[in-house]
C-alpha positions as CSV (number, residue, x, y, z in Angstrom):
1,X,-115.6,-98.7,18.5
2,X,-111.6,-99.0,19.2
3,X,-109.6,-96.2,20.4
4,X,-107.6,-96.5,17.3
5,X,-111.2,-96.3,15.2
6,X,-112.1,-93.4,16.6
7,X,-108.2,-91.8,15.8
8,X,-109.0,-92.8,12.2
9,X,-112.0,-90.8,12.4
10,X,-110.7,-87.9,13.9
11,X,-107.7,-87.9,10.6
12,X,-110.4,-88.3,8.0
13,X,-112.0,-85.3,9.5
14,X,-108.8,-83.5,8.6
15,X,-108.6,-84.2,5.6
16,X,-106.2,-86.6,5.7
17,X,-105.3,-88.2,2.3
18,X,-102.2,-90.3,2.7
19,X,-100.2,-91.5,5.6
20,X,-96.1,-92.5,5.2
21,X,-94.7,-95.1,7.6
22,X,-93.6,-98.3,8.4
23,X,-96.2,-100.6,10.8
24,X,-94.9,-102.1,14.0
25,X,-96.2,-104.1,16.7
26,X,-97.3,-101.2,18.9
27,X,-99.7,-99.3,16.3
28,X,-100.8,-102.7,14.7
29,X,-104.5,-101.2,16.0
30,X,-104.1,-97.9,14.0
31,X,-103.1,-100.4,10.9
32,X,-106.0,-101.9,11.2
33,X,-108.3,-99.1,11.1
34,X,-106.6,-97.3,8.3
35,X,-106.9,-101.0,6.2
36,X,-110.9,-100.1,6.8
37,X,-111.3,-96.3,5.8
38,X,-110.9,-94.1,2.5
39,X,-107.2,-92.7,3.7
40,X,-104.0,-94.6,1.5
41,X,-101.5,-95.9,4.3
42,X,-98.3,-96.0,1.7
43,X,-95.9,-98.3,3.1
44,X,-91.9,-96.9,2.7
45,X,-88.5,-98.6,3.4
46,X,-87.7,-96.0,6.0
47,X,-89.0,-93.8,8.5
48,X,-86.7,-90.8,7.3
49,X,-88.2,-91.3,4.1
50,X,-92.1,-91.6,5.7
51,X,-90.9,-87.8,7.3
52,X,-89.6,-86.4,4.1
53,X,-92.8,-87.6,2.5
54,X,-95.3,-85.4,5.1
55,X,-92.8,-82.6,5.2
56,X,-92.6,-82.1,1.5
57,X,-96.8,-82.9,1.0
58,X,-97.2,-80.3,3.8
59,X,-95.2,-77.8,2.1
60,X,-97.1,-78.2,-1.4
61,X,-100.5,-78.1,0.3
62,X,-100.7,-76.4,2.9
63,X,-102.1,-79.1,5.0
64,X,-100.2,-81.4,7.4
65,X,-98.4,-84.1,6.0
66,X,-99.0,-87.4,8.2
67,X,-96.2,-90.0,8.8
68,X,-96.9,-93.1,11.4
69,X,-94.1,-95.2,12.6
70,X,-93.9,-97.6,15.9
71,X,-91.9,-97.0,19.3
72,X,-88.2,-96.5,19.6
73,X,-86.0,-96.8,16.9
74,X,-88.9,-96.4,14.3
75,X,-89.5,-92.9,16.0
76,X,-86.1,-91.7,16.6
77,X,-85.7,-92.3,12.8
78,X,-88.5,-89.7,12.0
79,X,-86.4,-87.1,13.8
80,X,-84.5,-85.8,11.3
81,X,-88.1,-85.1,8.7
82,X,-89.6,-83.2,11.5
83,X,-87.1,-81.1,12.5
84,X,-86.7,-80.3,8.8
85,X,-90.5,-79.2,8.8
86,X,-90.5,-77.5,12.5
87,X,-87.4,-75.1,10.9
88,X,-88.6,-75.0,7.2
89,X,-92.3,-74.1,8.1
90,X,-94.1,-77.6,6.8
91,X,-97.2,-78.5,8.5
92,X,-96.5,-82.6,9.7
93,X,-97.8,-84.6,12.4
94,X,-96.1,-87.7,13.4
95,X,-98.2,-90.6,14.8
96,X,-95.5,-93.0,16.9
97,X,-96.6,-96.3,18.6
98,X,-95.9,-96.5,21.9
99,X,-95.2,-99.6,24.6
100,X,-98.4,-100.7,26.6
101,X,-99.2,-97.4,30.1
102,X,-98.5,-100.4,32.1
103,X,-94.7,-100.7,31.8
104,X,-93.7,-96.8,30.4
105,X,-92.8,-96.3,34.0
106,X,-89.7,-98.6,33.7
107,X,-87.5,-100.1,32.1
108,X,-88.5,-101.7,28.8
109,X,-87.9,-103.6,25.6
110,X,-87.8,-100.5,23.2
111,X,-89.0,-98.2,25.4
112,X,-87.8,-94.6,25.3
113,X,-89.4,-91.1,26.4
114,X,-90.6,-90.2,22.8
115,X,-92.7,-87.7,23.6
116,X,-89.6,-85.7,25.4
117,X,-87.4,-86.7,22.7
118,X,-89.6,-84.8,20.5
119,X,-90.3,-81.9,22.5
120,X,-87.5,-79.6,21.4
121,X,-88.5,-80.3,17.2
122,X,-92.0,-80.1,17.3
123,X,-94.5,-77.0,18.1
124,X,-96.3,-79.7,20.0
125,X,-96.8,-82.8,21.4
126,X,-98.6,-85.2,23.5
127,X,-99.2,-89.0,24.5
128,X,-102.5,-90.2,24.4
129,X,-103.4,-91.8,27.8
130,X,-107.4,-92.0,27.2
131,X,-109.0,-92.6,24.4
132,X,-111.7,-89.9,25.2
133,X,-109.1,-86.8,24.5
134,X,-108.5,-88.4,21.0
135,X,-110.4,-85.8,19.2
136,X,-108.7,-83.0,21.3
137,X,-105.4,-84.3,20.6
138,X,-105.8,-84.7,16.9
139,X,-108.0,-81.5,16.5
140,X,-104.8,-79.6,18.3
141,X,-102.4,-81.3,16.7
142,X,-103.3,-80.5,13.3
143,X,-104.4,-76.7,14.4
144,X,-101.0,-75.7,15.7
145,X,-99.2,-77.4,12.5
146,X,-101.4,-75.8,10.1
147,X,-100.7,-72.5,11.8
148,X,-98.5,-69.8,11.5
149,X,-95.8,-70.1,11.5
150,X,-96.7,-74.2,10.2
151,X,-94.4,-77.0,12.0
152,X,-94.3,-80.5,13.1
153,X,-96.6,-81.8,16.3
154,X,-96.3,-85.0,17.5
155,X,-99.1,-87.9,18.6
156,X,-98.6,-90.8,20.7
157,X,-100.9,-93.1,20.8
158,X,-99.2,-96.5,23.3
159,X,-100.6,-99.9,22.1
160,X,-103.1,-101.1,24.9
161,X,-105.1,-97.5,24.6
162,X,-105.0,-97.9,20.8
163,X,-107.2,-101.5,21.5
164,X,-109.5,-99.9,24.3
165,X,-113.1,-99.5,23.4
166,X,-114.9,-96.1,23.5
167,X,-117.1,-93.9,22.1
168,X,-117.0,-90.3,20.5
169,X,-117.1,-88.4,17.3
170,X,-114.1,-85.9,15.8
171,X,-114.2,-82.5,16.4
172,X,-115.7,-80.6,13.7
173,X,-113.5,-77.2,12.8
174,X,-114.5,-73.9,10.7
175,X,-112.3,-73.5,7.4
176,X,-111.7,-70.4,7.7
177,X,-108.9,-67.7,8.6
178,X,-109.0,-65.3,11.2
179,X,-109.5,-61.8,10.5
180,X,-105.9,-59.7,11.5
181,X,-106.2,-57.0,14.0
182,X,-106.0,-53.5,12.6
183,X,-102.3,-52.8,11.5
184,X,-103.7,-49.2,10.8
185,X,-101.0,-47.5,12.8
186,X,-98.1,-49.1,11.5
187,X,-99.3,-49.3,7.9
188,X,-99.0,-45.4,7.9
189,X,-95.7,-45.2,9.8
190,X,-94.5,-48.1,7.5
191,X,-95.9,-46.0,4.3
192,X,-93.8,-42.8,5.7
193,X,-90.8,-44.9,6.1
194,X,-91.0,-46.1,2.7
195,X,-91.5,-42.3,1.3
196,X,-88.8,-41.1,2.6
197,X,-86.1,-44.0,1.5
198,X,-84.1,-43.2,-1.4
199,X,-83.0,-46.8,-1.9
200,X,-85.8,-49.5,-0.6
201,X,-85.8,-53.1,-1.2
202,X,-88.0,-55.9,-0.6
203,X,-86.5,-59.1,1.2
204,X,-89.3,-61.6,0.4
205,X,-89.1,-65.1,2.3
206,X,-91.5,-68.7,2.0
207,X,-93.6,-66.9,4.0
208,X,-94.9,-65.4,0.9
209,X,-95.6,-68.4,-0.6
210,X,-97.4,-70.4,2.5
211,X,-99.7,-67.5,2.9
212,X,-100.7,-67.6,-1.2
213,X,-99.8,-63.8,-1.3
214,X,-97.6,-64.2,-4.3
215,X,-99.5,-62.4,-6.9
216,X,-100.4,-59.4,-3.9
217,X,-96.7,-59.2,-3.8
218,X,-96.0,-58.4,-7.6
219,X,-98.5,-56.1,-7.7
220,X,-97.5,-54.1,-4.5
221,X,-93.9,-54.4,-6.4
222,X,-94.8,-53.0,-9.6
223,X,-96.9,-50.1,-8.0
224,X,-94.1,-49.1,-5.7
225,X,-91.3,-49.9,-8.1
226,X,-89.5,-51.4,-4.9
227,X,-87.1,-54.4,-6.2
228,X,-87.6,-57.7,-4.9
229,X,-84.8,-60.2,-3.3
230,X,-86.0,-63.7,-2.2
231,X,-84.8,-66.4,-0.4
232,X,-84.1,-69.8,-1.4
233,X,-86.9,-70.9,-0.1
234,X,-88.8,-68.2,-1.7
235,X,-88.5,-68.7,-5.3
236,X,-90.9,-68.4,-7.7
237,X,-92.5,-66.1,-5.7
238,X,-91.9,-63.4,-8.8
239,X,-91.1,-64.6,-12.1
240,X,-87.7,-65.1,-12.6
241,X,-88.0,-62.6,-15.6
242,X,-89.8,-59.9,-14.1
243,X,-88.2,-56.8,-14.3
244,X,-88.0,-56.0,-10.6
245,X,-86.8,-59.6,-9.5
246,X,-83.4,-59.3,-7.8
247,X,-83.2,-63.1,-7.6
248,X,-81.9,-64.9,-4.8
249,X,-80.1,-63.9,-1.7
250,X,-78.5,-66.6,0.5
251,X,-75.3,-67.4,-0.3
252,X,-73.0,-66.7,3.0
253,X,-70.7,-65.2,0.5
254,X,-71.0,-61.4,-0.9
255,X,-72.9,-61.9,-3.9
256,X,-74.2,-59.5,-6.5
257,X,-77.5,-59.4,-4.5
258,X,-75.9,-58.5,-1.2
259,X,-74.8,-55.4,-3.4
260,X,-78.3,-54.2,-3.4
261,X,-78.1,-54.4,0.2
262,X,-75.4,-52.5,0.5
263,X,-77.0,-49.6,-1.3
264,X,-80.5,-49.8,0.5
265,X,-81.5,-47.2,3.2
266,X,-84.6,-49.5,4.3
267,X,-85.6,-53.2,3.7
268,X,-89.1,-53.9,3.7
269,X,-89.1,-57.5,4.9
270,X,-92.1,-59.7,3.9
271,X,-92.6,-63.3,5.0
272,X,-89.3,-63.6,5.8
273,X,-87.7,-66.2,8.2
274,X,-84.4,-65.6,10.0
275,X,-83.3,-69.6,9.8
276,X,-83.2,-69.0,6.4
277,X,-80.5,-66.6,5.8
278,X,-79.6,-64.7,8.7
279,X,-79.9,-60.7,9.2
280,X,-75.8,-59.8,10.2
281,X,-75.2,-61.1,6.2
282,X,-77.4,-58.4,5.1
283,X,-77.5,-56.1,7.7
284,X,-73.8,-56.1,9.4
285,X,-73.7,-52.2,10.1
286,X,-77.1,-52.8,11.6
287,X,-77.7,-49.9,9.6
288,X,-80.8,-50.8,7.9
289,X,-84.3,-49.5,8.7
290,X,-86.5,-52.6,8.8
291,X,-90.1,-52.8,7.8
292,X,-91.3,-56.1,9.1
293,X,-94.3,-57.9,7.6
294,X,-95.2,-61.0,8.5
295,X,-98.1,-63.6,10.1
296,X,-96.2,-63.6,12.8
297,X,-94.0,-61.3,15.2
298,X,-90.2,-60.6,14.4
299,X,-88.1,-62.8,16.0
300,X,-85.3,-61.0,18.3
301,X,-82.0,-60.5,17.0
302,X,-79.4,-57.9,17.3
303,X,-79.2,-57.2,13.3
304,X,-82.8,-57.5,12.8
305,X,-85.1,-54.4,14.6
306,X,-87.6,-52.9,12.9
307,X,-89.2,-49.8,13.0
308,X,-92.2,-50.9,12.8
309,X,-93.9,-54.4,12.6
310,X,-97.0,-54.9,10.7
311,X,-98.3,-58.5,11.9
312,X,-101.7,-60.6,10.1
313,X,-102.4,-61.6,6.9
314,X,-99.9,-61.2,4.3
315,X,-102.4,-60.6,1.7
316,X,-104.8,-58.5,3.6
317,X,-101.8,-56.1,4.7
318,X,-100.3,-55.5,1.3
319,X,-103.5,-55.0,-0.2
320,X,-103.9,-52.3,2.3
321,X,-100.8,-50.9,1.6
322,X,-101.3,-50.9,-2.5
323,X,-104.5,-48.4,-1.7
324,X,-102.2,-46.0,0.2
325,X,-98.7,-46.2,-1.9
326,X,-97.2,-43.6,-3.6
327,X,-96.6,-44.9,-7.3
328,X,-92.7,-45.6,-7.3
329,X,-90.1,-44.2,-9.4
330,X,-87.7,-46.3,-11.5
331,X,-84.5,-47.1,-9.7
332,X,-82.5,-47.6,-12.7
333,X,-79.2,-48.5,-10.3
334,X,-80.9,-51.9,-8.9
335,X,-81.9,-52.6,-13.0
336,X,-78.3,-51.8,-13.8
337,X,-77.9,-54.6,-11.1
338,X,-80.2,-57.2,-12.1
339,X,-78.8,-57.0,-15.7
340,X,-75.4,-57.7,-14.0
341,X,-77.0,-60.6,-12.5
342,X,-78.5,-62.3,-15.6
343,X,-75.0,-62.0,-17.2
344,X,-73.4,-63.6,-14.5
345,X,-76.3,-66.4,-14.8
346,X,-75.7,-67.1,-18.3
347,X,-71.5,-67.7,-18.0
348,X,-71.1,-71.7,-18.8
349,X,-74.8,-72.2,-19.7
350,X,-73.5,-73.3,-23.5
351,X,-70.1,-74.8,-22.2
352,X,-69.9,-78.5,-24.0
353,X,-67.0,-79.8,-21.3
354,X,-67.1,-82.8,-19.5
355,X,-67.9,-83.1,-17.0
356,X,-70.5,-80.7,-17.2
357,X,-70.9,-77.2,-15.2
358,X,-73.2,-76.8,-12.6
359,X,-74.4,-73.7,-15.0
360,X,-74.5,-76.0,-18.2
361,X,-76.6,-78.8,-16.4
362,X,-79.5,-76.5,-14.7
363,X,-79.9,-74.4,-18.0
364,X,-80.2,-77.9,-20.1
365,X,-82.7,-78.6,-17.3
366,X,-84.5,-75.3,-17.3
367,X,-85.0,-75.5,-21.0
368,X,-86.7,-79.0,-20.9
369,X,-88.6,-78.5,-17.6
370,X,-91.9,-76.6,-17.6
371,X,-92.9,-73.7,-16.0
372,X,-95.2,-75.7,-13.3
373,X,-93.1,-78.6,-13.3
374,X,-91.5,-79.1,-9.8
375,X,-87.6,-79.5,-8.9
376,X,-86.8,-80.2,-5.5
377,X,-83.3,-79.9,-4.7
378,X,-81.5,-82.2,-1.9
379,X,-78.6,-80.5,0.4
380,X,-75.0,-79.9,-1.5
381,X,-73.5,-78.2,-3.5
382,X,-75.9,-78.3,-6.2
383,X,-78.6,-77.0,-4.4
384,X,-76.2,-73.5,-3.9
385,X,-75.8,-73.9,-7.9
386,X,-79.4,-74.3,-8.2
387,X,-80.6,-71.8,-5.8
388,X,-78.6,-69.6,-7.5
389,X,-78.9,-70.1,-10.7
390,X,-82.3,-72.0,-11.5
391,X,-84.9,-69.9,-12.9
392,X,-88.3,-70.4,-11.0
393,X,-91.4,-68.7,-12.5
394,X,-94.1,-69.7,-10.4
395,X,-94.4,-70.6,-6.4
396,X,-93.6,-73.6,-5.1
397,X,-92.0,-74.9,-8.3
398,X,-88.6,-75.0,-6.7
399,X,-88.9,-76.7,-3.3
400,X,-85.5,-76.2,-1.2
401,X,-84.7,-77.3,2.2
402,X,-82.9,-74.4,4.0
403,X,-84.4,-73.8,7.3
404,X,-83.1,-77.1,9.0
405,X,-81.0,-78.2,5.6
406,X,-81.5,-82.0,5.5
407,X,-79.4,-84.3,3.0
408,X,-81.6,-86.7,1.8
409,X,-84.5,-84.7,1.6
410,X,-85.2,-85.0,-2.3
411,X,-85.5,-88.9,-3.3
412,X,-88.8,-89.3,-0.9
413,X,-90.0,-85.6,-1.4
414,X,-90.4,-86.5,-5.1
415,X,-92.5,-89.4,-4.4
416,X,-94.8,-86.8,-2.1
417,X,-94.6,-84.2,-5.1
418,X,-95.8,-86.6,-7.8
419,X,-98.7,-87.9,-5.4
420,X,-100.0,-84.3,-4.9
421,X,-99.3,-83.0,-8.8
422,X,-99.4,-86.7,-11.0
423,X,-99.8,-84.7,-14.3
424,X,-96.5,-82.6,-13.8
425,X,-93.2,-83.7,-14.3
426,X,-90.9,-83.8,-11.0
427,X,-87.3,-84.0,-10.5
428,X,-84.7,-84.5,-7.2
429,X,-81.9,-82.8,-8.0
430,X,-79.4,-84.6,-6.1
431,X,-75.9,-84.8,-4.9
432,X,-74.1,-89.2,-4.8
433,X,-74.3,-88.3,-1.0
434,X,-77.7,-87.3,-0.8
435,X,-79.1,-89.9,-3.0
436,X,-77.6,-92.9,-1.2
437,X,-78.7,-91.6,2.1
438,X,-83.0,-92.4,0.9
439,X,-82.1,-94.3,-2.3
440,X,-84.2,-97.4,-0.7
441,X,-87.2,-95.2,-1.3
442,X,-86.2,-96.0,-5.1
443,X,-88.9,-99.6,-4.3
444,X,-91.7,-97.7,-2.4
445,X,-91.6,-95.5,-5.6
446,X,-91.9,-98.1,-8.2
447,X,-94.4,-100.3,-6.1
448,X,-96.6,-97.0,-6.4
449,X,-96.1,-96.1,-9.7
450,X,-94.9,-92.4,-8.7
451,X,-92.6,-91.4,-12.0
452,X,-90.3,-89.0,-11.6
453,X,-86.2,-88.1,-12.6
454,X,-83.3,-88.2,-10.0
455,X,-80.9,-86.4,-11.3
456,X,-77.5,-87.2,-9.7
457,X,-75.1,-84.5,-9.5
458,X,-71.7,-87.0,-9.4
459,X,-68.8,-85.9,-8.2
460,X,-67.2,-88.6,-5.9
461,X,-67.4,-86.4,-2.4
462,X,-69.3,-84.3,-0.3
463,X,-69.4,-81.3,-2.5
464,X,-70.1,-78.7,-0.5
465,X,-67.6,-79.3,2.5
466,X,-64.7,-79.7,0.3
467,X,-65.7,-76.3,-0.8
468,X,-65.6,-75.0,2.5
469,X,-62.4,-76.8,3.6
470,X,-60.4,-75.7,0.6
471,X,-62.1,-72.0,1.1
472,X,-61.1,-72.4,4.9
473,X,-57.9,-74.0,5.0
474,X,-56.4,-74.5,1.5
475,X,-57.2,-78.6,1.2
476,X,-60.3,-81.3,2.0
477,X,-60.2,-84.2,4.7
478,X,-62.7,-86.3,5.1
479,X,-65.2,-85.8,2.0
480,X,-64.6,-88.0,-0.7
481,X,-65.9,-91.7,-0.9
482,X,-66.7,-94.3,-3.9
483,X,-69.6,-94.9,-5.4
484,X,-72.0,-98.1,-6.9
485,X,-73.1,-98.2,-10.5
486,X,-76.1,-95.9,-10.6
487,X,-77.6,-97.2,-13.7
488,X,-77.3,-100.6,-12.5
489,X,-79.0,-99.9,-8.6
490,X,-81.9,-98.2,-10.4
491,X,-82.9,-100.9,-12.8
492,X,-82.1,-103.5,-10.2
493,X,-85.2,-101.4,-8.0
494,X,-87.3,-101.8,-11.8
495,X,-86.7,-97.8,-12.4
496,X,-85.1,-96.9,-15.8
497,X,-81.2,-95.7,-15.7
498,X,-79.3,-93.1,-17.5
499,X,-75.2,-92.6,-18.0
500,X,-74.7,-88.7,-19.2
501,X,-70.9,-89.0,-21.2
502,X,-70.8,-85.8,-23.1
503,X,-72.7,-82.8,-22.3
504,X,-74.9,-82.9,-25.7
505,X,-76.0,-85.8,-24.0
506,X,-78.2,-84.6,-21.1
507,X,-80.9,-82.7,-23.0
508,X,-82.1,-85.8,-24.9
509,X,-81.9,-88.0,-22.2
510,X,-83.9,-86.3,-19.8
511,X,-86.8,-85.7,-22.7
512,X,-86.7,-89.5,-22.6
513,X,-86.6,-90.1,-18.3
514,X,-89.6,-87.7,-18.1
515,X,-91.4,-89.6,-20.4
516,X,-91.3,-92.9,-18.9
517,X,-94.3,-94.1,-16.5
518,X,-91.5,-95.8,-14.1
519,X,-88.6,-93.4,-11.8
520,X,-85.8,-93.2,-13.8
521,X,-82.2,-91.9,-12.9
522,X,-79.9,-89.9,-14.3
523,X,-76.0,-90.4,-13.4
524,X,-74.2,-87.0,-14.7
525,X,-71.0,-86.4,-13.8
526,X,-70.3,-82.6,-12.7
527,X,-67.3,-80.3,-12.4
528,X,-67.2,-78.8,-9.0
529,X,-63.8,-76.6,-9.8
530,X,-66.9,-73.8,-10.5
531,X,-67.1,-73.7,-6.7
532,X,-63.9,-72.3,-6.1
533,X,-64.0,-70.2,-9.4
534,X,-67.3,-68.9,-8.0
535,X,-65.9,-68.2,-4.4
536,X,-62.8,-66.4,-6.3
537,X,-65.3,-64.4,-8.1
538,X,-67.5,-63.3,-4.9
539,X,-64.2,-62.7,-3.3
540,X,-63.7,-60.0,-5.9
541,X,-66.7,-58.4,-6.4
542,X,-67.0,-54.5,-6.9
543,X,-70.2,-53.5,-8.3
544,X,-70.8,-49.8,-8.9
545,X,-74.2,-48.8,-8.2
């Protein structure tokens, strides 16, 4: 068989289901192949896009995500999609072409170290340089991005050993986890820890949520009585109206949820990740006594020590821990707190202006969405709004980029969430600067019937920074720009397009974008003076507690 046969192989072994790219002379052999076997090679308008694609498939499943480009400027243009998985905990593995052995020692057409290019975003990489070590390679690859904590690796595969003939068979792997080492010692120091608090509080992260351990969580919370605080990245993780869900934390700012902070004596830390949201916002007196839990040791930062880490399975160690706890008592200050919170949630949910409020557009959106429908948010100024404000009520219903933060994330994720749930409804919530930056992927969605909503969060400008800039120094430079007519771009890719003008509007119209069996988007023009309202508000903030 051909090298690039026997690759094929070695991915089907996997479990490999799709693969997002653009072909290219150099991995014209791979084509070929994947033309012959059961994997779907979906073509896409961009190599960004292909990235998003894995990263956002990884993220739902659990398994890698695959995207495939050529050499050069097809691979730098995957950068960006796996360096958002490396940072927000996606398995991926990219598959570059790569120019003929015989001239990678000088210089090339195209040619370009890729494989050290990569090296700095990816847990691991390697260029294939016989076609015997393919099954080592891919076996590896796949291994370390499936692992904890998940992340991009990288294959090369350079054109002439793609075309060499060999022989060989994929490597064959267990499906199974591996057994954590006893965590005896530290589940009774953590247990002691937690006895004597007055004021615990769980900081739960997407960690959570990779590792299934969800439902462990609620139960652990509801024995203990300990509230919970998530990050972005972890909604869903408790329903939004369980009595003991503190929300979100994130927001660089002191919101109400940082006031549960400020009261705890000891934060029990579970699947959390330190990109997200980082330790000195929380923890600024370094005051804290830290329980970590986690599949994977704490990272090492001067607001983040524990006491005591307790390292394996998620699941396995809080189900340990549920045997041995103490039923809680009722903190009644953190429910004073989370009713504070809902309250704050509902202001502008009802408001008919227009534009519309950030608050009036995600409840209109809640209320029509279903509990497992997905929303994945893009990078803006809606996805604080939304991170903030969204209800989630089950994992992985809300996918948010927040370890690496990419704009343009949501467009082409949408396309990979509709593949992997077809029966569910799925929007991109979307700023006009994120949606422009993958809107080609509009095509590569209709060509493969993948229906789902955009919903365009409108506001002329790079939301976000203008809220910084007017927070930082009084006035904006450099964030607004024009935009095309949205309804018009849409139908001219064959989706279906929407022009919100009054706020009764929006409800109605996306009943009737969720119904169609093409991508439709929405244009919805929003009021961004609730930033600075917002900012103002957290600026303020005394909570008594």
């Amino acid at each position: 068989m051909k090298a690039s046969d026997l690759f094929v192989d070695c991915l089907k072994e996997e479990g490999v289901e799709y693969i997002f790219g653009l072909p290219g002379e150099e991995n014209m052999d791979l084509l070929e192949s994947l033309r012959n076997s059961s994997i779907q090679f979906i073509t896409t308008r961009h190599e960004q896009g292909a990235a998003f694609m894995a990263d956002v498939y990884g993220r739902l499943t659990g398994k890698a995500g695959v995207c495939l480009s050529t050499l050069g400027p097809g691979a730098t243009n995957l950068v960006t999609g796996i360096a958002d998985a490396t940072l927000d905990r996606a398995p991926l593995v990219a598959i570059t072409g790569q120019a003929s052995l015989e001239r990678i020692h000088k210089e090339s057409h195209q040619f370009i170290d890729v494989v050290e290019n990569f090296r700095p975003i990816t847990k691991w990489n390697a260029r294939i340089e016989k076609p015997e070590i393919i099954p080592e390679v891919v076996r590896k690859a796949f291994k370390l991005a499936q692992s904890e904590k998940p992340g991009s690796c990288h294959i090369e595969v350079p054109e002439d050993v793609a075309g060499m003939k060999t022989t060989g068979s994929p490597l064959t792997h267990p499906h199974f986890s591996p057994e954590p080492g006893s965590n005896k010692p530290g589940i009774a120091k953590a247990l002691k820890l937690l006895s004597e608090s007055r004021y615990p509080i769980i900081l739960a992260g997407n960690g959570v949520i990779r590792r299934r351990a969800s439902e462990t969580l609620q139960k652990f919370a509801e024995k203990t009585k300990i509230p919970v605080a998530h990050t972005f990245m972890g909604k869903g993780m408790l329903p939004f109206d369980h009595e003991l869900n503190l929300l979100s934390i994130g927001l660089q700012a002191h919101d109400y949820v940082n006031c549960g902070f400020d009261k705890a004596d000891l934060v029990l830390a579970i699947g959390y990740d330190l990109v997200e949201y980082a330790p000195k916002f929380w923890n600024p007196q370094q005051n804290k006594v830290i329980v970590h839990l986690d599949s994977s040791p704490a990272e090492v930062d001067a607001y983040y020590l524990p006491e005591v880490e307790l390292v394996g399975d998620i699941r396995q160690i809080l189900s340990q821990l549920i045997q041995e706890a103490v039923p809680g008592r009722s903190l009644e200050c953190y429910s004073a707190l989370r009713n504070m919170i809902l309250e704050d949630l509902q202001e502008g949910a009802h408001n008919d202006s227009f534009p519309l409020k950030p608050q009036r557009i995600l409840h209109d959106l809640r209320r029509i969405m279903k509990e497992d429908d997905i929303l994945i948010s893009d990078v803006g100024a809606h996805k604080i709004w939304a991170a903030r404000m969204y209800p989630a009520y089950k994992p992985n219903t809300v996918i948010i980029s927040n370890g690496f933060a990419a704009m343009g994330i949501a467009l082409p994720g949408a396309i990979a969430a509709k593949l992997v749930y077809p029966k569910r409804n799925v929007l991109a919530l979307v700023g006009d600067g994120g949606f422009l930056m993958n809107v080609q992927e509009l095509e590569t969605a209709c060509r493969i019937k993948t229906p789902f909503v955009s919903l365009i969060f409108k506001d002329g400008g790079y939301g976000l920074i203008d809220w910084k800039q007017i927070r930082e120094f009084g006035h904006p430079f450099g964030t607004s720009f024009s935009n095309p007519d949205f309804v018009q771009l849409a139908e001219s890719f064959g989706a279906k397009g929407y022009r919100i003008e009054q706020a009764r509007d929006l409800a109605p119209v996306l009943k009737e974008a969720f119904a169609q069996s093409v991508p439709s988007v929405i244009d919805c023009p929003v009021d961004y003076s609730e930033n600075l309202k917002l900012t103002q508000k957290l600026g303020n903030l005394v909570v008594s507690m």
